[in-house]
Structures are given as structure tokens and as C-alpha cells.
Residue frames relative to the residue before (quaternion, step in Angstrom):
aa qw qx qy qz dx dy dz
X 1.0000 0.0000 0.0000 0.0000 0.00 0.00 0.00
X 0.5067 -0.5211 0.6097 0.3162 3.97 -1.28 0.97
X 0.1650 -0.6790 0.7127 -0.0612 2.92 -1.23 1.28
X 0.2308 -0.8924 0.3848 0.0483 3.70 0.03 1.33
X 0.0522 -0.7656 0.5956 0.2375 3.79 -0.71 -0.02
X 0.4532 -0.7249 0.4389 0.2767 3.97 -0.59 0.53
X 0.3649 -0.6634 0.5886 0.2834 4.05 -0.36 0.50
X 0.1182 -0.8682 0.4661 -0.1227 3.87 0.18 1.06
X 0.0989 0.8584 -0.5033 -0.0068 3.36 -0.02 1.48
X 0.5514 -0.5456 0.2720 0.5695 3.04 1.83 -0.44
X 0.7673 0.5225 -0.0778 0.3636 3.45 1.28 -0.65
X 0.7968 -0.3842 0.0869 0.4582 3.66 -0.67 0.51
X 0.7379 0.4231 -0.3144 0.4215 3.43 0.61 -1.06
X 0.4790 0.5530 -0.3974 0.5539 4.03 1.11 -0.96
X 0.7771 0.5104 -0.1420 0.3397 3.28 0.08 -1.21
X 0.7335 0.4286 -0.1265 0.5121 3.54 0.88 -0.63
X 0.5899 0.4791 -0.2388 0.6045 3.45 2.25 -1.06
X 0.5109 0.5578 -0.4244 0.4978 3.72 1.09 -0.01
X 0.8695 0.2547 -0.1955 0.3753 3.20 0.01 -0.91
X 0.3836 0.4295 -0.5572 0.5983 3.97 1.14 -0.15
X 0.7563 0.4911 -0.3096 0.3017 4.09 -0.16 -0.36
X 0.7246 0.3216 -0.2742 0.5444 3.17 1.06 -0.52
X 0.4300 0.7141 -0.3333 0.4405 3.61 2.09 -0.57
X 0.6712 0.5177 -0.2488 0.4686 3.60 1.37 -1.00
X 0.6760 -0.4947 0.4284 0.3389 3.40 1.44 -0.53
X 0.5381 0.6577 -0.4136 0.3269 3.65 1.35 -0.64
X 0.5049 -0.5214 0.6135 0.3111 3.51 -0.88 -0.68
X 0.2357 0.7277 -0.6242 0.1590 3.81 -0.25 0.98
X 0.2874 -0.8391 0.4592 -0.0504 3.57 -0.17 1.57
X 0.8373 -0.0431 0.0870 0.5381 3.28 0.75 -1.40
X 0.3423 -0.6360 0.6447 0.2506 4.02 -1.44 0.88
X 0.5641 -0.6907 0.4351 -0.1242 2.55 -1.78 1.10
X 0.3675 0.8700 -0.2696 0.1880 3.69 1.33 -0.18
X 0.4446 -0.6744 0.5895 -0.0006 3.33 -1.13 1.75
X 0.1034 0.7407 -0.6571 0.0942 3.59 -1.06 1.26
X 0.6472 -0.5403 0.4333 0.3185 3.26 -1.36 1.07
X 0.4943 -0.6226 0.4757 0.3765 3.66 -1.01 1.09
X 0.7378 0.5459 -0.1698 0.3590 3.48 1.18 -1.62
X 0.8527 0.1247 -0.2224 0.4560 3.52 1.25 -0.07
X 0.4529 -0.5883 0.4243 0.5184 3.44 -0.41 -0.95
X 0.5290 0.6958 -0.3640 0.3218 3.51 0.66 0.93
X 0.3720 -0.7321 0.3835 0.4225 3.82 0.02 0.72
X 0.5778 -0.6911 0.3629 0.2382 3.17 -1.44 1.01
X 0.5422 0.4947 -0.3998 0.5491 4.01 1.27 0.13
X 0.8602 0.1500 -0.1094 0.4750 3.67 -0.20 -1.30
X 0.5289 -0.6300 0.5447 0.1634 3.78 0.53 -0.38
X 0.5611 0.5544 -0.4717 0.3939 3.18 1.24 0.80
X 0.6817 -0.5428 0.3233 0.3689 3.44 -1.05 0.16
X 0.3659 -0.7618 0.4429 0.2995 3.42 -0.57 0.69
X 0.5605 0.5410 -0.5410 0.3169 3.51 0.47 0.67
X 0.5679 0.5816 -0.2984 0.5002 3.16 1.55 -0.71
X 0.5461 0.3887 -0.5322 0.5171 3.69 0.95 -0.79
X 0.7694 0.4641 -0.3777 0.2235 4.05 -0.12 -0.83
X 0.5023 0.6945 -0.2774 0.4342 3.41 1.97 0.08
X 0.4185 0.6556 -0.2710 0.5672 2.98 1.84 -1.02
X 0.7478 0.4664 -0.2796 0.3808 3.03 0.07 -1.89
X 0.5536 0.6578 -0.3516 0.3704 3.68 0.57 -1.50
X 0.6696 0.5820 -0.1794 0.4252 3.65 0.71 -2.39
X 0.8301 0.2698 -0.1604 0.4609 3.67 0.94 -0.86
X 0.5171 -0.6284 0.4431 0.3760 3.65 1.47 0.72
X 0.6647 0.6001 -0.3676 0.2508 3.76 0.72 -0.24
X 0.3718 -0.6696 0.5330 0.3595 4.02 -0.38 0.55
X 0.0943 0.7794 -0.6161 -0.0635 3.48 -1.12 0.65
X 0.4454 -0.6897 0.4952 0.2841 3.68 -1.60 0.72
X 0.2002 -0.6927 0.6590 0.2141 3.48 -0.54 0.65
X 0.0976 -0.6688 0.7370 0.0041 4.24 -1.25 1.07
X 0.1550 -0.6955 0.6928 0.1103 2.83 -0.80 1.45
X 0.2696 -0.6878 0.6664 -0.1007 3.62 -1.64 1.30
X 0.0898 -0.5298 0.8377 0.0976 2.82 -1.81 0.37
X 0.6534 -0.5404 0.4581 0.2668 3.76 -1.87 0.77
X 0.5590 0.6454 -0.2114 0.4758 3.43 1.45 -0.51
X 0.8119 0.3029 0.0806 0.4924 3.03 1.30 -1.23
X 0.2585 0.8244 -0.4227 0.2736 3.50 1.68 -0.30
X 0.7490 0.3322 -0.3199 0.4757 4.00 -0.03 -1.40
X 0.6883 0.3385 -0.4582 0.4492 4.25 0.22 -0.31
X 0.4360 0.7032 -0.4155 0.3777 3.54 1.11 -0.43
X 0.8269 0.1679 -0.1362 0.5192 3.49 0.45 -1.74
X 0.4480 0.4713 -0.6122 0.4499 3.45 0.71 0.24
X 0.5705 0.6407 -0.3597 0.3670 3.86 0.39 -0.85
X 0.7020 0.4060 -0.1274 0.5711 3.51 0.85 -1.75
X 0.8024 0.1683 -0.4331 0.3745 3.80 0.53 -0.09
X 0.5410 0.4998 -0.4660 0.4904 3.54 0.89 0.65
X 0.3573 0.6500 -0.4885 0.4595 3.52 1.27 0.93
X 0.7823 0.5057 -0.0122 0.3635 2.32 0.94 -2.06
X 0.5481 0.6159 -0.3165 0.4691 3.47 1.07 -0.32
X 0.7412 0.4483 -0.3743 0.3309 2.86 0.81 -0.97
X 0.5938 0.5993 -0.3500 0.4072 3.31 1.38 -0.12
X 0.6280 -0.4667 0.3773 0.4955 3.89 1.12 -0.31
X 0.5675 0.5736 -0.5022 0.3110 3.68 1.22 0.39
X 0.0966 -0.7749 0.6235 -0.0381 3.89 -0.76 0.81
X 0.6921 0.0802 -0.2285 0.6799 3.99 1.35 0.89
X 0.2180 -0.7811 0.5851 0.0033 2.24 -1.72 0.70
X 0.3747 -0.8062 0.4091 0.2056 3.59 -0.03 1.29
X 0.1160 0.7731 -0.6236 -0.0054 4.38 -0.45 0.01
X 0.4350 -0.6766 0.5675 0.1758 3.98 -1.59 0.60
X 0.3892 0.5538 -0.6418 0.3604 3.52 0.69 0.53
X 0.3034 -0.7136 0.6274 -0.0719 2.71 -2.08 1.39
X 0.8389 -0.3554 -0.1327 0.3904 3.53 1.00 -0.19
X 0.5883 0.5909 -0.5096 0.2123 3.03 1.08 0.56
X 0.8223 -0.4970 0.2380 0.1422 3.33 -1.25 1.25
X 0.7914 0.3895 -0.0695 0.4659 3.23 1.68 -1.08
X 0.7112 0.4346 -0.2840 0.4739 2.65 1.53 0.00
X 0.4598 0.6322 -0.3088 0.5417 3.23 1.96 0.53
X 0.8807 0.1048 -0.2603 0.3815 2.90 1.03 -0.61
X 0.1839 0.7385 -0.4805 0.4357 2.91 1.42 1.51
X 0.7120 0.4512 -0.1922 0.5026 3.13 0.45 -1.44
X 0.7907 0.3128 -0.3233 0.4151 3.82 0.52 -0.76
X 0.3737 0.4212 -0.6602 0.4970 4.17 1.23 0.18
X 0.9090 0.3969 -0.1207 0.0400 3.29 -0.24 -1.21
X 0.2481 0.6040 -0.3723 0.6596 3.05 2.60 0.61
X 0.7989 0.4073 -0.3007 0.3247 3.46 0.27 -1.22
X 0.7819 0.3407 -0.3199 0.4126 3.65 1.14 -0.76
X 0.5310 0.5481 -0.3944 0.5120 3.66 1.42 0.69
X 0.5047 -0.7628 0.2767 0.2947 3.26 1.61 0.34
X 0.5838 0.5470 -0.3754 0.4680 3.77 1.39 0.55
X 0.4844 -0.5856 0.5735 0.3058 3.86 -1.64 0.52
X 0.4320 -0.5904 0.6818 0.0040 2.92 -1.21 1.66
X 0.1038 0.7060 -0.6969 0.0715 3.75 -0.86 1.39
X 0.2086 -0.7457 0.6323 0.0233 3.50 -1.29 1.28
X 0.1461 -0.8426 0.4997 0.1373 3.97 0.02 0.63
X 0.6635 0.4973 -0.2614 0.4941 3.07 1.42 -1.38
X 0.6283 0.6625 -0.4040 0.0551 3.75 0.43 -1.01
X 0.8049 0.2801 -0.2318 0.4690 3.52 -0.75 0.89
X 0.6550 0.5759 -0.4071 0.2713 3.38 1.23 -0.06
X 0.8305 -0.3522 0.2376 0.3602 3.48 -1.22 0.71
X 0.2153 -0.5941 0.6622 0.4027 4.52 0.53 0.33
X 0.6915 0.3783 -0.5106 0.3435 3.82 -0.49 -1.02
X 0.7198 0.5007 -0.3126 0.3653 3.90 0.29 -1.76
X 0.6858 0.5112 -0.3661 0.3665 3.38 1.05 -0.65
X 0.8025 0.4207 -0.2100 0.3673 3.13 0.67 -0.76
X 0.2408 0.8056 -0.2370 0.4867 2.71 1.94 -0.06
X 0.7710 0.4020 0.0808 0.4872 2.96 0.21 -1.97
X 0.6570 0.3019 -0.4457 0.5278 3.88 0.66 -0.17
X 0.4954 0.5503 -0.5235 0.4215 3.97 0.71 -0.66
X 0.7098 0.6509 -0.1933 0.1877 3.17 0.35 -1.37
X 0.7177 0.4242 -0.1737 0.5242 2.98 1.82 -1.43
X 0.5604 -0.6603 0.2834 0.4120 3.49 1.71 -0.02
X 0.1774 0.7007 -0.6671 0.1803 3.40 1.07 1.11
X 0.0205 0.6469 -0.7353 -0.2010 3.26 -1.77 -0.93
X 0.1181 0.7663 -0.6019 0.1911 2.97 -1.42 1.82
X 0.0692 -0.8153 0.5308 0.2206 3.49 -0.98 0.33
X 0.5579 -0.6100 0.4628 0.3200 3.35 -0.97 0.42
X 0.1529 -0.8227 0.5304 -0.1355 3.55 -0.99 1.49
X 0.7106 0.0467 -0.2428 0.6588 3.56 1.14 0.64
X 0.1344 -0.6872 0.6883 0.1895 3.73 -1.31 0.83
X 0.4448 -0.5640 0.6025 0.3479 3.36 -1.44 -0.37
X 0.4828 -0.7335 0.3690 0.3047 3.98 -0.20 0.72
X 0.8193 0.3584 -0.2709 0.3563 3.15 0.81 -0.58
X 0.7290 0.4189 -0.3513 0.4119 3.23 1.75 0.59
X 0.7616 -0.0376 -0.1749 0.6229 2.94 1.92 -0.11
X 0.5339 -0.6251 0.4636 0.3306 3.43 -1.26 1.00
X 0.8014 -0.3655 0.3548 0.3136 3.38 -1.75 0.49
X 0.6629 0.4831 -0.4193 0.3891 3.95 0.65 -0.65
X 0.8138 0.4901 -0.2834 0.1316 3.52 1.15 0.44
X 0.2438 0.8428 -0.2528 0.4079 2.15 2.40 0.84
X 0.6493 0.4715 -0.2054 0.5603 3.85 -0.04 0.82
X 0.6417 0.6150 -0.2978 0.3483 3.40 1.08 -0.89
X 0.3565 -0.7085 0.5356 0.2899 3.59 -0.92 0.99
X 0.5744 -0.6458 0.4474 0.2300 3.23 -1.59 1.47
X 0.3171 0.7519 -0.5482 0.1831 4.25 0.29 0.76
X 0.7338 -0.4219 0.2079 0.4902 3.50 -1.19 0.00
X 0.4738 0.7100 -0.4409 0.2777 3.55 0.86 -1.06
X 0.8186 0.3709 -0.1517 0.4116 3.12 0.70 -1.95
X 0.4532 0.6526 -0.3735 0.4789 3.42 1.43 -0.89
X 0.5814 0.5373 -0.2419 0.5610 4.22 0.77 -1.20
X 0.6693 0.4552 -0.4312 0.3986 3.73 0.37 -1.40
X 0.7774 0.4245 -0.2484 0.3922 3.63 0.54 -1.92
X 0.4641 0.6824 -0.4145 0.3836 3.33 0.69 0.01
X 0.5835 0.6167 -0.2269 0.4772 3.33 1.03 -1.64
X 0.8145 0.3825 -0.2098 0.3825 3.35 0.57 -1.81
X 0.4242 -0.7162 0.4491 0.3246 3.74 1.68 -0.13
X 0.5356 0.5224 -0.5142 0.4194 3.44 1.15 1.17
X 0.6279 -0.6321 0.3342 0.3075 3.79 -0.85 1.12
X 0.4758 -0.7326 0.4017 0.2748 3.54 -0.07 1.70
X 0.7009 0.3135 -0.2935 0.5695 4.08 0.56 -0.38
X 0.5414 -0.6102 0.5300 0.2315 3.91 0.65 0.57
X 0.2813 0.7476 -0.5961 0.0819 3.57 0.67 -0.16
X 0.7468 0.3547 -0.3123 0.4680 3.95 0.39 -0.63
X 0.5521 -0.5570 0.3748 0.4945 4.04 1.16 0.76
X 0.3455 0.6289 -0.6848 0.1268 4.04 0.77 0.63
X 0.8387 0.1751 -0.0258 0.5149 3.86 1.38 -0.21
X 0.0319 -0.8238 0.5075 0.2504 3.34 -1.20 0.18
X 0.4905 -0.6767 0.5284 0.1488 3.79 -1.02 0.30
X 0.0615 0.7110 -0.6980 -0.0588 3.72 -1.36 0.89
X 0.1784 -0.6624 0.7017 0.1924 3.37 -0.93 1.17
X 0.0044 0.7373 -0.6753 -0.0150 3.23 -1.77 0.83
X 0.7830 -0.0604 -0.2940 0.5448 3.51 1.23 0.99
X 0.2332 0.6913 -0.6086 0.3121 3.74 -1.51 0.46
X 0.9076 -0.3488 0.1212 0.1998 2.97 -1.68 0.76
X 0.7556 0.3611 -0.1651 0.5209 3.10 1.28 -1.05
X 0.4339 0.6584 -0.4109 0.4577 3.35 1.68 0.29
X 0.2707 -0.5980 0.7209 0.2224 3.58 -1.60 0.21
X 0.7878 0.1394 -0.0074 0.5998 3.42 0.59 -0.69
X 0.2717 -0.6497 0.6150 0.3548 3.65 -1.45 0.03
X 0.3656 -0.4556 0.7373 0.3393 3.46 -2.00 0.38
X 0.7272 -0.4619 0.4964 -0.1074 2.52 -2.44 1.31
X 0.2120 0.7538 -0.5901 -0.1966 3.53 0.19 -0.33
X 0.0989 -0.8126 0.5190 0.2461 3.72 -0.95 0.26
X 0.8096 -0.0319 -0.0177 0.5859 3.33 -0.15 -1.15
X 0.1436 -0.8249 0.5455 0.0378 3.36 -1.22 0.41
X 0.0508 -0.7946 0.5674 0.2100 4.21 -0.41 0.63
X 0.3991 -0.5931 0.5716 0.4029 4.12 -1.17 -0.22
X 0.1944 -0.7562 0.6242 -0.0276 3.28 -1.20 1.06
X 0.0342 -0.7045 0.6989 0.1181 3.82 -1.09 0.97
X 0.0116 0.8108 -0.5552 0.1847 2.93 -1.24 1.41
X 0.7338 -0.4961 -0.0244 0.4635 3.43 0.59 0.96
X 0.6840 -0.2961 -0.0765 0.6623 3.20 0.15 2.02
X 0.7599 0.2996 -0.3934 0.4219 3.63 -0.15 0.57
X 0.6091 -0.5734 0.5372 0.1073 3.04 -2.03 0.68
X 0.2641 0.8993 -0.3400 0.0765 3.44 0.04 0.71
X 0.4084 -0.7976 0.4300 0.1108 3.68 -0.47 1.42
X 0.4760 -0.7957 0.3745 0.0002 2.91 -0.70 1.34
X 0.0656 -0.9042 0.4173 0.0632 3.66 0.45 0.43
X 0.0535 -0.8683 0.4928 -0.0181 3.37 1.01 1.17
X 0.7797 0.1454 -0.0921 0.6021 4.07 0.12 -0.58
X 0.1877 -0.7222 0.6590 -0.0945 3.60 -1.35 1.31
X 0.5071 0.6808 -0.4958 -0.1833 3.29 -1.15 -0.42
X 0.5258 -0.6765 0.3070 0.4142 3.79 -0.43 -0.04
X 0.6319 0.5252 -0.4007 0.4052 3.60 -0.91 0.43
């Protein structure tokens, strides 16, 4: 049997590709999570990597944190899944939905590291998906915007239909799939416990808006 690890960014799609995956039955043991060499902050959403390991904590699941640089990213994850092997993982699970390159990134580079590349989310509908994680009773809010599609007052906002309806309106792709957004789940099925958010400041940081999650805790 495929003994999976989960690509873990902290956010909806990782999050939502975990559970359709373990929903199917698979095995998905361990997350997977990429941090900037230069800070302590994960290299997709920009959140702190203790909080990604709180997450991790909430879901009882060990995860590897790879620290990276963009320069250096493919020996990185070839690195992080030959970690992971050594532990009994032989797939790997990831939340891309449709863009093309980043599928067939992930499968050259699953296949020549010698692991199955599993996509749960691919091809589905942005609306049905998101749709479909409200539905299953996540809860998230959205913690980094891109500026030129949305301004800073939507940072904080809980991920429900309202807002799902709003981004529609504005004709940006309700799951962010092209980085118009990013997403921290901090409770939901695949949780044992929920994260806390406490305080929080707004950060600009190249062309994006970007909430700060200064105080966490779990319960």
C-alpha cells in the first residue's frame, strides 16, 4: 500500500487535498512544508513556521519543515522526499488544481525521485471546490492578498460563501489558484483541535497585503 506525505502550505487547497485523500482511504502520514532559507516564514503564504507546526500539532501529524531558497527549491524537494522515504513514504499528495505547470512539475519531478504524484483537487470546478470544503466544515481566513486584485481590507476575512459570491463579482478565481490569494486553515475535519488566532498586524511586502499572525495557540 502507498504510503503518502501531504505538500503542506497551510492553506485551503493542501488542506482540502489531504483530506479528499485520506477521505478515499489512502494513508497520508506525514506534511510536507517549505521555508525561506532567509527567514522563518513559509515560502507560499508567508506564514510563520511555527504556526505551520501548530497546524501540524492540531492534526496529530509529524511534519518536515525544508528550508529553501527559489534558486534552490528542485534539490530542496528532491532532498525532503528522500527524507521522507526514508520513513516508508512512496507518494506524494499536492492541491494544485489547474495550472498545467505545476503538474507537470511536480510529476517530472515525483517521478525522477522515485515517488506517486497524487492530485485530488485537479480539474475541479474553483466554485465546487470551495464550495465543497465550506460544506465539509472547514474554517479559514485569508492571510495574504495580491494588491492588484485585492486591497488589504481582506485580510482576516472568513473563507464562507458570502465572500466566495463577493470574489466572484470581482472575476477573481474563488480558490486563488493564480496567487490572487492565500488561506490559513485553523480548524475542520482533519483537525483534533482548532488553532487560535490572536493578535494580528497588516504587512506590505512585495505587491501584496499580508497578515501577520503574531500570537497562536491551540485549543
Amino acid at each position: 500500500m502507498t504510503e503518502y506525505a501531504a505538500s503542506w502550505s497551510g492553506g485551503k487547497d493542501s488542506c482540502f487535498a489531504y483530506w479528499k485523500a485520506t477521505s478515499q482511504g489512502l494513508k497520508v502520514s506525514h506534511l510536507l512544508n517549505f521555508i525561506n532559507a532567509d527567514s522563518t516564514k513559509s515560502m507560499s503564504h508567508g506564514l510563520d513556521s511555527k504556526l505551520i507546526a501548530l497546524q501540524a500539532q492540531a492534526m496529530g501529524l509529524p511534519i518536515l519543515q525544508q528550508k529553501v531558497t527559489w534558486e534552490t527549491y528542485e534539490a530542496a524537494f528532491k532532498d525532503a522526499i528522500a527524507k521522507l522515504k526514508l520513513k516508508g513514504i512512496t507518494g506524494l499528495v499536492t492541491g494544485d488544481i489547474y495550472l498545467q505547470e505545476h503538474k507537470d512539475w511536480i510529476d517530472r519531478v515525483c517521478g525522477e525521485v522515485g515517488v506517486k504524484a497524487l492530485l485530488p483537487l485537479w480539474k475541479i470546478d474553483s466554485a465546487v471546490l470551495l464550495n465543497d470544503f465550506i460544506d465539509a466544515g472547514f474554517k479559514a481566513v485569508i492571510v495574504s492578498v495580491k494588491a492588484k486584485f485585492l486591497g488589504k481590507e481582506w485580510l482576516g476575512r472568513q473563507l464562507d460563501k458570502k465572500l466566495a459570491s463577493e470574489l466572484g463579482q470581482l472575476g477573481v478565481d474563488v480558490c486563488g489558484e493564480a496567487g490572487e490569494f492565500h488561506t490559513f486553515v485553523y480548524d475542520g475535519p482533519s483537525f483534533k483541535e482548532p488553532v487560535k488566532i490572536g493578535s494580528t498586524a497588516v504587512i506590505s511586502r512585495n505587491d501584496h497585503w499580508t497578515l501577520n499572525i503574531k500570537e497562536y495557540t491551540l485549543g
